[in-house]
C-alpha positions in Angstrom: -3.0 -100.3 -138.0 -2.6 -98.6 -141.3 0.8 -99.2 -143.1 1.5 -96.2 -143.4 1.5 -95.9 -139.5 3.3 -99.0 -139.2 6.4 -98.0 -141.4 6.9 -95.0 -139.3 6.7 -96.9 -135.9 8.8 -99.6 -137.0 12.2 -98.7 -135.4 10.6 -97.3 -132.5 12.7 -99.0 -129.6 15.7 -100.3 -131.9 18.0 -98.1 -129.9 17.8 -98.2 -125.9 20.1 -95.6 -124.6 19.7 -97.5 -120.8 18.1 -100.8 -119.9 14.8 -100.7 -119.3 15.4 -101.0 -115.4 17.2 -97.7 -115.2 15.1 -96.3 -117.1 12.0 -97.0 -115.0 14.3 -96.1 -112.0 14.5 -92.4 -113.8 11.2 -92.4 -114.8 10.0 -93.4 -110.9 12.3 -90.7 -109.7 10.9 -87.8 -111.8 7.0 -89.0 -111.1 7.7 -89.1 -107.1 9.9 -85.4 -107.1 6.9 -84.1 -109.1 4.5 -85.3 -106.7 6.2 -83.8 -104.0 6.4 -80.7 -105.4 2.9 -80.8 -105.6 1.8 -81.8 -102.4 3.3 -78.6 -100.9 0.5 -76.9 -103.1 -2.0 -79.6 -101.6 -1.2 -78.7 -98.1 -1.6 -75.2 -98.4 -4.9 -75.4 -100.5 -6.0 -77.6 -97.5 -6.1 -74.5 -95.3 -8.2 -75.2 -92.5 -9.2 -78.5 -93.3 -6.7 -80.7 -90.0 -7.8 -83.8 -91.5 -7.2 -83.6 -95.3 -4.0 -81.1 -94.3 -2.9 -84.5 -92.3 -3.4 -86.6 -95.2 -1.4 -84.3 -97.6 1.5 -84.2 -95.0 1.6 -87.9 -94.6 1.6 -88.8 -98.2 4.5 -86.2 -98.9 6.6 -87.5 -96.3 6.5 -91.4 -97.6 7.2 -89.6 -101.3 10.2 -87.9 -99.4 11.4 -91.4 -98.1 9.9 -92.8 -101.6 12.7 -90.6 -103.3 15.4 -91.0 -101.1 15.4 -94.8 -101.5 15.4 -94.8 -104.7 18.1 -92.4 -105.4 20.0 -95.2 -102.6 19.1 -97.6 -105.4 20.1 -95.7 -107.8 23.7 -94.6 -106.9 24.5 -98.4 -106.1 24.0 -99.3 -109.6 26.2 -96.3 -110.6 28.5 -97.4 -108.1 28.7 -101.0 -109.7 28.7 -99.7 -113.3 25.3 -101.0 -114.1 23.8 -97.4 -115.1 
């Protein structure tokens, strides 16, 4: 990597405003809401399609329990002070 590039990425990380766990935890939480939000556009573009419609239906309801464990997970750790 060129030096130049180097001395601007050097701090890069110095500062963590969370730890890394609740940071992935937020990061998780965002990705999963995002994919359900999407799915509902999956489904309907499904149409007539029982099969594919199915799948689409199924995946959004395990990212619906996906997200609800998660934010579980997460307000312990707010709970506890470890946020």
């Amino acid at each position: 990597m060129p030096i130049a590039v180097e001395a601007c990425m050097e701090h890069i990380g110095e500062t963590k405003a969370l730890a890394n766990h609740d940071r992935d935890m937020i990061h998780e939480l965002s990705k999963r809401i995002d994919a359900v939000w999407h799915l509902d556009q999956y489904i309907a573009n499904a149409e007539k399609d029982k099969e594919l419609k199915q799948f689409w239906s199924e995946l959004k309801a395990e990212e619906q329990d996906n997200v609800k464990r998660l934010k579980k997970i997460m307000a312990r750790h707010i709970e506890k002070n470890c946020f």
